[in-house]
N, C-alpha and C positions, 0 to 999 in steps of 0.2 A: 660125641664118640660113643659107639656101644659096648655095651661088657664083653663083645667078642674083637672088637680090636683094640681093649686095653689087656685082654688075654693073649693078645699075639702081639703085642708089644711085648708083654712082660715074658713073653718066649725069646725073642728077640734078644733082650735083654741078658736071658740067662745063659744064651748063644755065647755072647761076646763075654760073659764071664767064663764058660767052659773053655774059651778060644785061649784063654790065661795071657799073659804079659810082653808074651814074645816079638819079633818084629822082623820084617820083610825089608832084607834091601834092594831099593828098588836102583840106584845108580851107584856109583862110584867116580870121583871127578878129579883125577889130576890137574892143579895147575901149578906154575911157577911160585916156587917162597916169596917172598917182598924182601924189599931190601936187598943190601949187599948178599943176602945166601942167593938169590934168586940168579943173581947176575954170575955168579959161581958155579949155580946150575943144579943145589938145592929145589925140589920142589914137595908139596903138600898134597895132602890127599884129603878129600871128606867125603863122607859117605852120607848118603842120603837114605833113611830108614821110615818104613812107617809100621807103628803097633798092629798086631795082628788082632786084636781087639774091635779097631776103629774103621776096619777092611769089613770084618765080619758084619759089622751093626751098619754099616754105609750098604753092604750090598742087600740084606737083610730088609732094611728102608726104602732102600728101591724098588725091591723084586712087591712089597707089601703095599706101596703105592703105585705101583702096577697094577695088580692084579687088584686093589681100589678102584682105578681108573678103568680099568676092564668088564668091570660090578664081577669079579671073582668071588670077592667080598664084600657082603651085604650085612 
């Protein structure tokens, strides 16, 4: 690895710290409670999130082995 793609990692990096804590939901899923609520007609909900952190450094990682795979970056 050369000193210019451990500097653009470490961009990367500081990326997904700036992006802070927050989180994207991506679904929301109703289905029936269990048990006796269910049959009642009770149901549950769970939501499906993911960190806005972990979106930034995933696309960040891609776009960077990209443009690798491209000879962008040499």
């Amino acid at each position: 690895m050369s000193e210019d793609d451990v500097k653009a990692l470490a961009t990367i990096a500081g990326t997904a710290t700036a992006a802070g804590t927050g989180s994207i939901t991506v679904a929301t899923i109703t289905a029936p409670a269990a048990g006796i609520l269910g049959v009642v007609g009770f149901t549950t909900t769970t939501t499906v999130a993911l960190p806005v952190a972990g979106i930034v450094v995933a696309g960040c990682l891609f776009g960077f082995g990209v443009g690798k795979g491209l000879g962008v970056f040499q």
